[in-house]
PDB file with SEQRES, HELIX, SHEET and CRYST1 records, atoms N, CA, C and O in Angstrom:
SEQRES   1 A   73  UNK UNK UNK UNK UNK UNK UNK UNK UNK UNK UNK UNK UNK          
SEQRES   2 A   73  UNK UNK UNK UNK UNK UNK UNK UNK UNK UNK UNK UNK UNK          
SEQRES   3 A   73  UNK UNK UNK UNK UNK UNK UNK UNK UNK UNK UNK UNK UNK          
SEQRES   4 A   73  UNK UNK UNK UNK UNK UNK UNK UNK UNK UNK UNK UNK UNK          
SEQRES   5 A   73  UNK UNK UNK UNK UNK UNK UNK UNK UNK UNK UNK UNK UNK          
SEQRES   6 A   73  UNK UNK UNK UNK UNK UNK UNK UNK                              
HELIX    1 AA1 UNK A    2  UNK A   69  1                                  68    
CRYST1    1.000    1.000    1.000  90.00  90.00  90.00 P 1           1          
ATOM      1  N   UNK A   1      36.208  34.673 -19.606  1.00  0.00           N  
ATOM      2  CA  UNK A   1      35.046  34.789 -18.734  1.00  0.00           C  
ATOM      3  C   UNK A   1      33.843  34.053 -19.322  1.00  0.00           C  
ATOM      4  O   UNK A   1      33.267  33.211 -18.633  1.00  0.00           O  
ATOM      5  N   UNK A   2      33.414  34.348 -20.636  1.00  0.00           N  
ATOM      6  CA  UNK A   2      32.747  33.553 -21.198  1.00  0.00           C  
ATOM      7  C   UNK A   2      32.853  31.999 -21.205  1.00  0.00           C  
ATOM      8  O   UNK A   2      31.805  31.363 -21.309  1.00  0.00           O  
ATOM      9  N   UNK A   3      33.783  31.484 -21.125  1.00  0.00           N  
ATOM     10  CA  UNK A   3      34.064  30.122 -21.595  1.00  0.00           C  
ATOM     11  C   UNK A   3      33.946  29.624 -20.200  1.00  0.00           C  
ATOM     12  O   UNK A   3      33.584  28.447 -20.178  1.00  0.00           O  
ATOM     13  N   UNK A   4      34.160  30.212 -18.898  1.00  0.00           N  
ATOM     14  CA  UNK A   4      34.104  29.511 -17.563  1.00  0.00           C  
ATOM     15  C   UNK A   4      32.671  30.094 -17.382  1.00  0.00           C  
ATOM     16  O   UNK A   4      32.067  29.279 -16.685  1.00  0.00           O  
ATOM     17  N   UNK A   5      32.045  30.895 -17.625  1.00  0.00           N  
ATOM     18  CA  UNK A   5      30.165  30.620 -17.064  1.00  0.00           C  
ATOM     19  C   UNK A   5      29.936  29.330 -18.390  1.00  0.00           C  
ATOM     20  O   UNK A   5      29.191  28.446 -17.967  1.00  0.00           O  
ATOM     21  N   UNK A   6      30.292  29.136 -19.474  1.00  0.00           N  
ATOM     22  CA  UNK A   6      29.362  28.296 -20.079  1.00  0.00           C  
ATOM     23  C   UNK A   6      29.842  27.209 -19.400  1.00  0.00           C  
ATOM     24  O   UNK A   6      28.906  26.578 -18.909  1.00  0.00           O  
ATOM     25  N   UNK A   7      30.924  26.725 -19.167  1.00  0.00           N  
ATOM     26  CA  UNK A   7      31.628  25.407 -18.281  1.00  0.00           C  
ATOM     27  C   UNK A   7      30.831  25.422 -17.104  1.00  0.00           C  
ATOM     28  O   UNK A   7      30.523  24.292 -16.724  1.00  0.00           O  
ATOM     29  N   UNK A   8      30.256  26.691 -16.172  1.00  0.00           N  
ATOM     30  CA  UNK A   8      29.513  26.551 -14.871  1.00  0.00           C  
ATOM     31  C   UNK A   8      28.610  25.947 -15.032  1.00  0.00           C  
ATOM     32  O   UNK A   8      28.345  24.847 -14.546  1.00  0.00           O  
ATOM     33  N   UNK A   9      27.733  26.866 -16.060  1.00  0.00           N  
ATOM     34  CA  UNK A   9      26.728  26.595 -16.616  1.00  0.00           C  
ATOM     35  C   UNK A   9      26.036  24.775 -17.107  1.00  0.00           C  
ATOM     36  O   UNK A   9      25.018  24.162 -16.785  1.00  0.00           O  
ATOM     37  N   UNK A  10      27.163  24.470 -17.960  1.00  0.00           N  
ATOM     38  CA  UNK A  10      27.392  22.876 -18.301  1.00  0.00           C  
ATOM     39  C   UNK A  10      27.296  21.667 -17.133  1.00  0.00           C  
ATOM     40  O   UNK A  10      26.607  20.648 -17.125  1.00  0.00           O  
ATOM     41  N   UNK A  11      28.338  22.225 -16.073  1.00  0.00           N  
ATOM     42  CA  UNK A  11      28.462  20.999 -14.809  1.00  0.00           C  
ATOM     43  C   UNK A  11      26.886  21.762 -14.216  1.00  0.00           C  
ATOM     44  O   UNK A  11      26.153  20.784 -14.068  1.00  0.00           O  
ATOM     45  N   UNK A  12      26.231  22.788 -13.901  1.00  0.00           N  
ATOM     46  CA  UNK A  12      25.026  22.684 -13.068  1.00  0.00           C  
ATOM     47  C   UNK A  12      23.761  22.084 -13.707  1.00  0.00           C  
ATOM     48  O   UNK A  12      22.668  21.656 -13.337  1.00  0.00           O  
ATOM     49  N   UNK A  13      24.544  22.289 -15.009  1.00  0.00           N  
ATOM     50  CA  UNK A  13      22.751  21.692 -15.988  1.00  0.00           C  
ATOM     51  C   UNK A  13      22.967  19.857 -15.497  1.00  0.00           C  
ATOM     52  O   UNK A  13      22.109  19.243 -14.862  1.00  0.00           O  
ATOM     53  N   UNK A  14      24.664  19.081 -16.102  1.00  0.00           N  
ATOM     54  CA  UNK A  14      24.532  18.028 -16.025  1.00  0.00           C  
ATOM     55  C   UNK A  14      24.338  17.505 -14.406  1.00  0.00           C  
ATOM     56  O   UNK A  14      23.805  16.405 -14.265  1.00  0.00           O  
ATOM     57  N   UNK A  15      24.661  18.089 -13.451  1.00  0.00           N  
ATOM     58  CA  UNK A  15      24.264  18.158 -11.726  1.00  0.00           C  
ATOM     59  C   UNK A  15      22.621  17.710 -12.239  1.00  0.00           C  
ATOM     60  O   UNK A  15      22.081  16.621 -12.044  1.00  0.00           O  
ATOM     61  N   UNK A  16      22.056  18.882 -12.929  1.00  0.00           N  
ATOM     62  CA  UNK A  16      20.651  18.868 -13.168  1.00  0.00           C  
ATOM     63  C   UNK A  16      20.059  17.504 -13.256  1.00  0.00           C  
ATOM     64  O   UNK A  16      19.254  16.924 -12.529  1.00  0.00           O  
ATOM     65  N   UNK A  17      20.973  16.983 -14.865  1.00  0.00           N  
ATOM     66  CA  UNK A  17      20.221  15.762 -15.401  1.00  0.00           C  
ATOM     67  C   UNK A  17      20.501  14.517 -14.193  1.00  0.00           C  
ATOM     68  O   UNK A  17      19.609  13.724 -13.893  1.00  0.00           O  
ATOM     69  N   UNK A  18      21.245  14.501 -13.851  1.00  0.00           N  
ATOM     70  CA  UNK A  18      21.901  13.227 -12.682  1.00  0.00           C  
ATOM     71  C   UNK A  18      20.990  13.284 -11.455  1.00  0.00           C  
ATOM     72  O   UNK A  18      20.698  12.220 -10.910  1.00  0.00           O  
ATOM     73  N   UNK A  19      20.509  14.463 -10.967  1.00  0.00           N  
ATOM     74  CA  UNK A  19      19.460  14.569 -10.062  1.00  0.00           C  
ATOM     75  C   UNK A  19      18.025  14.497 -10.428  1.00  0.00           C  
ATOM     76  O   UNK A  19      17.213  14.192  -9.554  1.00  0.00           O  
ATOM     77  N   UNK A  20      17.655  14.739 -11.582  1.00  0.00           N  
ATOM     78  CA  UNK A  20      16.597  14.546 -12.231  1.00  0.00           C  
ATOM     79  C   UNK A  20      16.331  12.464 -12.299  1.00  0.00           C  
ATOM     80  O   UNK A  20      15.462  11.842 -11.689  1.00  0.00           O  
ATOM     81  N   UNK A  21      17.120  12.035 -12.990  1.00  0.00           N  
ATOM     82  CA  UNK A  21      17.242  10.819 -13.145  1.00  0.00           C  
ATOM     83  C   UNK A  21      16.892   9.978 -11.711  1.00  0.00           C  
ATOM     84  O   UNK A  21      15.915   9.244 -11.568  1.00  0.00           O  
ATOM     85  N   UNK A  22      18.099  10.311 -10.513  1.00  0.00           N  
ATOM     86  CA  UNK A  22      18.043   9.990  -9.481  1.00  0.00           C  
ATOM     87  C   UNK A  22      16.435   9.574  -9.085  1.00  0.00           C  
ATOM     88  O   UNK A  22      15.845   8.565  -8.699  1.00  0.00           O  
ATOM     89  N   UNK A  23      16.132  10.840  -9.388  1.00  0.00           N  
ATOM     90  CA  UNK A  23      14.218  11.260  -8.702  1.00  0.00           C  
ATOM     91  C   UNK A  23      13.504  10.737  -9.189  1.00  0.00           C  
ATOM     92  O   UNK A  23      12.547  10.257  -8.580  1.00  0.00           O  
ATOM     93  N   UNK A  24      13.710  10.575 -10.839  1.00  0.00           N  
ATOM     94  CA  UNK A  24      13.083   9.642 -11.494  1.00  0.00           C  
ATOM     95  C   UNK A  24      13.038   7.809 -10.705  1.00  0.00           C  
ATOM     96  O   UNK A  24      11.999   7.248 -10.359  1.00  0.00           O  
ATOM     97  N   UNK A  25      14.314   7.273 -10.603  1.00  0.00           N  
ATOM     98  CA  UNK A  25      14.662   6.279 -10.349  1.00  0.00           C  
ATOM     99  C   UNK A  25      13.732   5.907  -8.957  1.00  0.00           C  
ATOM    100  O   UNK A  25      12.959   4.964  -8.784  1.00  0.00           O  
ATOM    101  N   UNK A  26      14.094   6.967  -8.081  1.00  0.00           N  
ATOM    102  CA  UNK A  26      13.371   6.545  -6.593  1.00  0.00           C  
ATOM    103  C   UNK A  26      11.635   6.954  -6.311  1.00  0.00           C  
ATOM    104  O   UNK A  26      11.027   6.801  -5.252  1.00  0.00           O  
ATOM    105  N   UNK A  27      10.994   7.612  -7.852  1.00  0.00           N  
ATOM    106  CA  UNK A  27       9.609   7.579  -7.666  1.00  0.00           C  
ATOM    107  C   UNK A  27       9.532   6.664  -8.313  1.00  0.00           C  
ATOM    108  O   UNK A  27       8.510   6.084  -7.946  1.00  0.00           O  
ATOM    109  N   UNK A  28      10.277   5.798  -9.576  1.00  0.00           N  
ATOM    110  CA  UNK A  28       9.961   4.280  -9.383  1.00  0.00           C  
ATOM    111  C   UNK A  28       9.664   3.352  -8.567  1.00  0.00           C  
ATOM    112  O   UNK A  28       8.680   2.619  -8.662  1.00  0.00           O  
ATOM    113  N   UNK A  29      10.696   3.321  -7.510  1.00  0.00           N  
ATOM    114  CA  UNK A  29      10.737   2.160  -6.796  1.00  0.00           C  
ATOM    115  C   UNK A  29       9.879   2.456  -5.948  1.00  0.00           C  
ATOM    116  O   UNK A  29       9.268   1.406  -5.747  1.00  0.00           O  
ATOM    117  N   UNK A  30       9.231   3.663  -4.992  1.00  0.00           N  
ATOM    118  CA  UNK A  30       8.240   4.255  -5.020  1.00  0.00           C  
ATOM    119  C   UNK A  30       7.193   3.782  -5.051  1.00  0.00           C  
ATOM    120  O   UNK A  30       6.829   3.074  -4.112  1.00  0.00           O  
ATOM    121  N   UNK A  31       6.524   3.975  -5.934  1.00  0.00           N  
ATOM    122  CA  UNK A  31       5.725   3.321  -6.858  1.00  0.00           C  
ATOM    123  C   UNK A  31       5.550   1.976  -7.007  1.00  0.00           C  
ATOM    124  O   UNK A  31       4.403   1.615  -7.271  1.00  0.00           O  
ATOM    125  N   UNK A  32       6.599   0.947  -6.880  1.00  0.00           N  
ATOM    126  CA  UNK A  32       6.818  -0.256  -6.880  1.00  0.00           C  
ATOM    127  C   UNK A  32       6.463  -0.684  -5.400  1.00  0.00           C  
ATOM    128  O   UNK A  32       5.818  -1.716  -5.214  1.00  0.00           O  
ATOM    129  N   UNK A  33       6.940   0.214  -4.205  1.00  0.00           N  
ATOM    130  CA  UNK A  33       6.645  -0.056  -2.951  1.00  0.00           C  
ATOM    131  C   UNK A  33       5.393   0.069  -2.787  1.00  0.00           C  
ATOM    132  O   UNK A  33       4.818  -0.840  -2.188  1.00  0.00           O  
ATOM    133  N   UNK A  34       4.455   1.463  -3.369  1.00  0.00           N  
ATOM    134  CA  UNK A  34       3.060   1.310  -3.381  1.00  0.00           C  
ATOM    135  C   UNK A  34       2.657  -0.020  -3.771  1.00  0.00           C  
ATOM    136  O   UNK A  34       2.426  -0.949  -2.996  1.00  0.00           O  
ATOM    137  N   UNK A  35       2.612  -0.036  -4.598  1.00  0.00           N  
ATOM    138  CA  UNK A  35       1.901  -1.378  -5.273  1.00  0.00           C  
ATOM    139  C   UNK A  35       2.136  -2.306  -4.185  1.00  0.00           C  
ATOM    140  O   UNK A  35       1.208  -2.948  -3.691  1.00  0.00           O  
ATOM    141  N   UNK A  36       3.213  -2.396  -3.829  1.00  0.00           N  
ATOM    142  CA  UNK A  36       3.325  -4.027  -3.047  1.00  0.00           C  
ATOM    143  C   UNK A  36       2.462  -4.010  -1.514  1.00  0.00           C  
ATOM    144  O   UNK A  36       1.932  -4.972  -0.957  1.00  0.00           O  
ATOM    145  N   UNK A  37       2.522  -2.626  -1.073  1.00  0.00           N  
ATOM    146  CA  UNK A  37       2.000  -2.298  -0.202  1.00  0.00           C  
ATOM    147  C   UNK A  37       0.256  -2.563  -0.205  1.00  0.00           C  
ATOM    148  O   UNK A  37      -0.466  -3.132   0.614  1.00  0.00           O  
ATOM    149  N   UNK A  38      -0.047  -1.882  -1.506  1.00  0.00           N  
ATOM    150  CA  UNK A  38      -1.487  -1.908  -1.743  1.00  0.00           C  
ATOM    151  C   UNK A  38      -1.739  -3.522  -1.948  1.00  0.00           C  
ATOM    152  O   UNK A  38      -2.829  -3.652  -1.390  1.00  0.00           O  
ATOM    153  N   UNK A  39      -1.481  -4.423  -2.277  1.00  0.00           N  
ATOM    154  CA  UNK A  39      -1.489  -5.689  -2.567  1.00  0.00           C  
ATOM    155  C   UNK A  39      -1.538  -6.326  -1.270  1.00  0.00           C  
ATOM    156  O   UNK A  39      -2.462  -7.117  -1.083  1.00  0.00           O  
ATOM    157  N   UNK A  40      -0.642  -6.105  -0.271  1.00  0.00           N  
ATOM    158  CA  UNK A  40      -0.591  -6.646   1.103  1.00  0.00           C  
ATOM    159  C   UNK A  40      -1.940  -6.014   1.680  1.00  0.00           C  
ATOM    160  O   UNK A  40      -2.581  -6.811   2.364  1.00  0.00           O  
ATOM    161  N   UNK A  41      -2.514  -4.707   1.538  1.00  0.00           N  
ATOM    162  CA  UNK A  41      -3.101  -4.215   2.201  1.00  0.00           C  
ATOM    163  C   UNK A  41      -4.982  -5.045   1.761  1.00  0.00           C  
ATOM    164  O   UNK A  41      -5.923  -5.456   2.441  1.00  0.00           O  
ATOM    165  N   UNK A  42      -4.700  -4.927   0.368  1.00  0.00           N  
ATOM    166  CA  UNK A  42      -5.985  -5.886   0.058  1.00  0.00           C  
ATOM    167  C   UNK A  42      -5.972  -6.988   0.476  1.00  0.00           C  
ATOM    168  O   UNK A  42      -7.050  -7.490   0.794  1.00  0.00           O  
ATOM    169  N   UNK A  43      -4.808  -7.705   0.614  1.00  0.00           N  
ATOM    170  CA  UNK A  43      -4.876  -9.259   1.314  1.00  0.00           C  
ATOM    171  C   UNK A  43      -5.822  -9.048   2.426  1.00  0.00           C  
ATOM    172  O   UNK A  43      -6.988  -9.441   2.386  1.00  0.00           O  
ATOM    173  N   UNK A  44      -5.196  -8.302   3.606  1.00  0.00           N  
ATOM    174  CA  UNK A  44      -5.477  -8.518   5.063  1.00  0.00           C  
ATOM    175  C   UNK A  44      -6.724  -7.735   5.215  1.00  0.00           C  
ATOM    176  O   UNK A  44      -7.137  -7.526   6.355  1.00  0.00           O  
ATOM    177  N   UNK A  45      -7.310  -7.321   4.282  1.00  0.00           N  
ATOM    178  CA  UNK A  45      -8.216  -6.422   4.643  1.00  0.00           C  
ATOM    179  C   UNK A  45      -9.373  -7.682   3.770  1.00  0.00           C  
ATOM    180  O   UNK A  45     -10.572  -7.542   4.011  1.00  0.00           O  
ATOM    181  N   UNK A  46      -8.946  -8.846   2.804  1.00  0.00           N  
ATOM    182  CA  UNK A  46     -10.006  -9.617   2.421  1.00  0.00           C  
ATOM    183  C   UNK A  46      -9.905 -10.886   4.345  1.00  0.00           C  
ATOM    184  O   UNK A  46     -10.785 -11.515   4.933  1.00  0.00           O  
ATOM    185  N   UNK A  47      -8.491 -10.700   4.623  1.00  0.00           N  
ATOM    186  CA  UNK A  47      -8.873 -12.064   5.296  1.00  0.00           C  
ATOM    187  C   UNK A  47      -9.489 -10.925   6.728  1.00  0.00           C  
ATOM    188  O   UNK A  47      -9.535 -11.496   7.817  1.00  0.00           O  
ATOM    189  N   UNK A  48      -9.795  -9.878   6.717  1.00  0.00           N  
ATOM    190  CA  UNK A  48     -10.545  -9.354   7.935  1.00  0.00           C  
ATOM    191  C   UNK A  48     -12.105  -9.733   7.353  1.00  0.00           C  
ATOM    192  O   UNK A  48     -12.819 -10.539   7.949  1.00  0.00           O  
ATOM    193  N   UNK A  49     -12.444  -9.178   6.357  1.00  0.00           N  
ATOM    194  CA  UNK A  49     -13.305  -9.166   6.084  1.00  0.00           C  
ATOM    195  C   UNK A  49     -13.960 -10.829   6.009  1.00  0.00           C  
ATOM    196  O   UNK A  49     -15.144 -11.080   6.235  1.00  0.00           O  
ATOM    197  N   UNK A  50     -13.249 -11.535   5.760  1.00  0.00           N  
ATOM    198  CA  UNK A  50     -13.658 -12.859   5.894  1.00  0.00           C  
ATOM    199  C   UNK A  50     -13.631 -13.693   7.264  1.00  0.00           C  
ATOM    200  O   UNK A  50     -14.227 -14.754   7.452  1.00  0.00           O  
ATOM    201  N   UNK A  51     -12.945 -13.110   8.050  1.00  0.00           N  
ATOM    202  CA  UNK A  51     -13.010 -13.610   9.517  1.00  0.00           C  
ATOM    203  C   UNK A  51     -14.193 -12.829  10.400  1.00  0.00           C  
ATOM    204  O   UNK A  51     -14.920 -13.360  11.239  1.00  0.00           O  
ATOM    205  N   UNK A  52     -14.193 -11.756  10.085  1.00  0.00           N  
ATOM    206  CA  UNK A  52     -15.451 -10.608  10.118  1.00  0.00           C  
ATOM    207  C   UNK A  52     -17.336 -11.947  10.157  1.00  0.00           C  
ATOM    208  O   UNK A  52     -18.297 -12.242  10.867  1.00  0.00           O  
ATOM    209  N   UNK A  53     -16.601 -12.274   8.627  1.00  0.00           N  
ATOM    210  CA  UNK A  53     -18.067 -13.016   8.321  1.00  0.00           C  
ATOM    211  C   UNK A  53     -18.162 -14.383   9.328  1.00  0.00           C  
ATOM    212  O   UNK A  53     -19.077 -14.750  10.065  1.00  0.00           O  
ATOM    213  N   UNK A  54     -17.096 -14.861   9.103  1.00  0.00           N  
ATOM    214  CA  UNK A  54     -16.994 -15.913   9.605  1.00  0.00           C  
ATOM    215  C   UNK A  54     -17.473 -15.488  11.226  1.00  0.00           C  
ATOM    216  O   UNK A  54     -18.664 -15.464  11.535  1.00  0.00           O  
ATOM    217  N   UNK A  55     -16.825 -15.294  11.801  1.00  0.00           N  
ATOM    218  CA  UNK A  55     -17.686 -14.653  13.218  1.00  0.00           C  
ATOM    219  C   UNK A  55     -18.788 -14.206  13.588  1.00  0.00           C  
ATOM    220  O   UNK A  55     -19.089 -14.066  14.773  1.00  0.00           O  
ATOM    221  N   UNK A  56     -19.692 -13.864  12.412  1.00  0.00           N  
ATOM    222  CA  UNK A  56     -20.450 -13.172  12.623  1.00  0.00           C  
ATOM    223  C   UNK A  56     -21.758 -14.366  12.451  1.00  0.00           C  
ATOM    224  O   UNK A  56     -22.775 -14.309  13.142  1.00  0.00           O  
ATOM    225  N   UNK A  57     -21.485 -15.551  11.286  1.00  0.00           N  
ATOM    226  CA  UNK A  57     -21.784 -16.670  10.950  1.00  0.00           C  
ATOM    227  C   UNK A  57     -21.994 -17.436  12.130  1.00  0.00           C  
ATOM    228  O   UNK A  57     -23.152 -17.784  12.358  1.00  0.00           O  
ATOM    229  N   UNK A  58     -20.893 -17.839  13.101  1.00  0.00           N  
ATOM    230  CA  UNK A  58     -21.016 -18.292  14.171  1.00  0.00           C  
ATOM    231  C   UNK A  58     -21.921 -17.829  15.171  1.00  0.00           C  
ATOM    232  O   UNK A  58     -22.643 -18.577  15.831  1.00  0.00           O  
ATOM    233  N   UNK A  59     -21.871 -16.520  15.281  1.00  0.00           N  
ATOM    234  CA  UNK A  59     -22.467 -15.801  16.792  1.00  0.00           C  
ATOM    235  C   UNK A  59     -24.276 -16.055  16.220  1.00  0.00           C  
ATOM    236  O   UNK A  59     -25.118 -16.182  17.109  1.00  0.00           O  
ATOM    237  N   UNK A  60     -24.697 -16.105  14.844  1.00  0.00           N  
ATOM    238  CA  UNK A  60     -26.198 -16.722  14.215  1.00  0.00           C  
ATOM    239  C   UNK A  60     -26.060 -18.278  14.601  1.00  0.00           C  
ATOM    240  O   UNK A  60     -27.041 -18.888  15.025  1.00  0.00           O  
ATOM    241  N   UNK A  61     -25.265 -18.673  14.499  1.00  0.00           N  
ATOM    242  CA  UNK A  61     -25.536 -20.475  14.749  1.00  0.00           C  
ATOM    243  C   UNK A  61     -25.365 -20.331  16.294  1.00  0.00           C  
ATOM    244  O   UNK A  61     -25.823 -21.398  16.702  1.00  0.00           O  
ATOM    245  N   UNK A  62     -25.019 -19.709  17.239  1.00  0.00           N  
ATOM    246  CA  UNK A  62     -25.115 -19.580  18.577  1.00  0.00           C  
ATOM    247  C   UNK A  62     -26.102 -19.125  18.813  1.00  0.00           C  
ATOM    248  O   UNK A  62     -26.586 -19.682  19.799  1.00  0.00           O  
ATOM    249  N   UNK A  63     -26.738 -18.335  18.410  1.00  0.00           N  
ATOM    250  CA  UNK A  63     -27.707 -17.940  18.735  1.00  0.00           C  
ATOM    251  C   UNK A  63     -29.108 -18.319  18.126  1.00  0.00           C  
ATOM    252  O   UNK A  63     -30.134 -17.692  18.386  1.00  0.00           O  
ATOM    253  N   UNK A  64     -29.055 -19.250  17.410  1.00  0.00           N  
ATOM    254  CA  UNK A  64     -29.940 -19.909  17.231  1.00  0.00           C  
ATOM    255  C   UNK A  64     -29.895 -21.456  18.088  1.00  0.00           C  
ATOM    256  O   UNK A  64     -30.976 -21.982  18.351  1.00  0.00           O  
ATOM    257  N   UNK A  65     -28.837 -22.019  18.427  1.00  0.00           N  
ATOM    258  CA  UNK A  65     -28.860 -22.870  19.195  1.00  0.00           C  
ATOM    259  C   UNK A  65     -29.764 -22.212  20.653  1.00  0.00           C  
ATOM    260  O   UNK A  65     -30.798 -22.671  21.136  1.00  0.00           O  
ATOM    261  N   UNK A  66     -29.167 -21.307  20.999  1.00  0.00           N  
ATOM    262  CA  UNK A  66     -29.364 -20.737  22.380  1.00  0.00           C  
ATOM    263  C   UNK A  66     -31.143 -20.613  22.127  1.00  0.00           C  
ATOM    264  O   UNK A  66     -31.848 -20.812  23.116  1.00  0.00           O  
ATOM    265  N   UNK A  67     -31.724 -20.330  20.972  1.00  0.00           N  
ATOM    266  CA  UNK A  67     -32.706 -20.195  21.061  1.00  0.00           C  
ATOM    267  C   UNK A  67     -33.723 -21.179  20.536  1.00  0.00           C  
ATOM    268  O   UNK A  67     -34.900 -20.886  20.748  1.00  0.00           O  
ATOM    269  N   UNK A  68     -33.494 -22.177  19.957  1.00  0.00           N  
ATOM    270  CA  UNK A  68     -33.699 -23.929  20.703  1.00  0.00           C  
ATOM    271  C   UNK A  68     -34.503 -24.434  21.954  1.00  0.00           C  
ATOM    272  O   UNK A  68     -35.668 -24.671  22.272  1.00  0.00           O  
ATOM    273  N   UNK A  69     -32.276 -24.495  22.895  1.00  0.00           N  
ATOM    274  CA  UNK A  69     -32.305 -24.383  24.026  1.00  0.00           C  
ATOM    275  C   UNK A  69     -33.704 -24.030  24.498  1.00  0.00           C  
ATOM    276  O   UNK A  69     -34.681 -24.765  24.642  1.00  0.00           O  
ATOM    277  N   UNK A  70     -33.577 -22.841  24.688  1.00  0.00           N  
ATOM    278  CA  UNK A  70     -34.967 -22.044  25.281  1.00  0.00           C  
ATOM    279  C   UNK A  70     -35.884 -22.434  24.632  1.00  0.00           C  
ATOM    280  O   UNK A  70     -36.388 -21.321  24.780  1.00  0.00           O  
ATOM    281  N   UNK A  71     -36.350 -22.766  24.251  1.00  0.00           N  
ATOM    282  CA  UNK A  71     -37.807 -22.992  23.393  1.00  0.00           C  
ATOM    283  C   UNK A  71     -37.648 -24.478  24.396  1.00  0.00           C  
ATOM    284  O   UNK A  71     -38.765 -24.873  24.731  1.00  0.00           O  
ATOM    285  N   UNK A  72     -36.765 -25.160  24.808  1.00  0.00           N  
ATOM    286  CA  UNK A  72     -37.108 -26.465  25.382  1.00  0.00           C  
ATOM    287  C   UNK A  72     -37.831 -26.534  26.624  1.00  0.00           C  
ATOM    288  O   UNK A  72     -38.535 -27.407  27.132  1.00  0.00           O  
ATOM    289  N   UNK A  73     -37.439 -25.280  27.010  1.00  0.00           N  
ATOM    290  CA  UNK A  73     -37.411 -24.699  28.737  1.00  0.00           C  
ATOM    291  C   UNK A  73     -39.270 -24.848  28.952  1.00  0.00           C  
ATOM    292  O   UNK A  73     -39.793 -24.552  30.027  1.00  0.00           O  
TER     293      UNK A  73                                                      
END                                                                             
């Protein structure tokens, strides 16, 4: 009786370590997906922010033309 709980005992601990590892392994990659994610996410959020300006650049040179214009009137 003794010798089959420590044998139970043995396969649920090593179950243990193999699932432990597993978890380990996939909050790596995880982690690796963050990152790549966060990296993409700073991209598109510099080229918003730069199309942002850029538009905003334009709608001042329009509107200083427009107000030119008018001053000709």
């Amino acid at each position: 009786m003794n010798n089959e709980l420590l044998h139970h005992l043995e396969q649920r601990i090593n179950a243990a370590v193999e699932e432990i590892s597993t978890l380990r392994q996939r909050i790596s990659e995880l982690e690796m997906q963050n990152y790549e994610l966060s990296e993409e996410r700073d991209e598109a959020q510099a080229k918003l922010t730069q199309q942002a300006e850029q538009s905003s650049n334009w709608e001042n040179s329009l509107n200083q033309m427009l107000s030119k214009l008018n001053q000709l009137d």
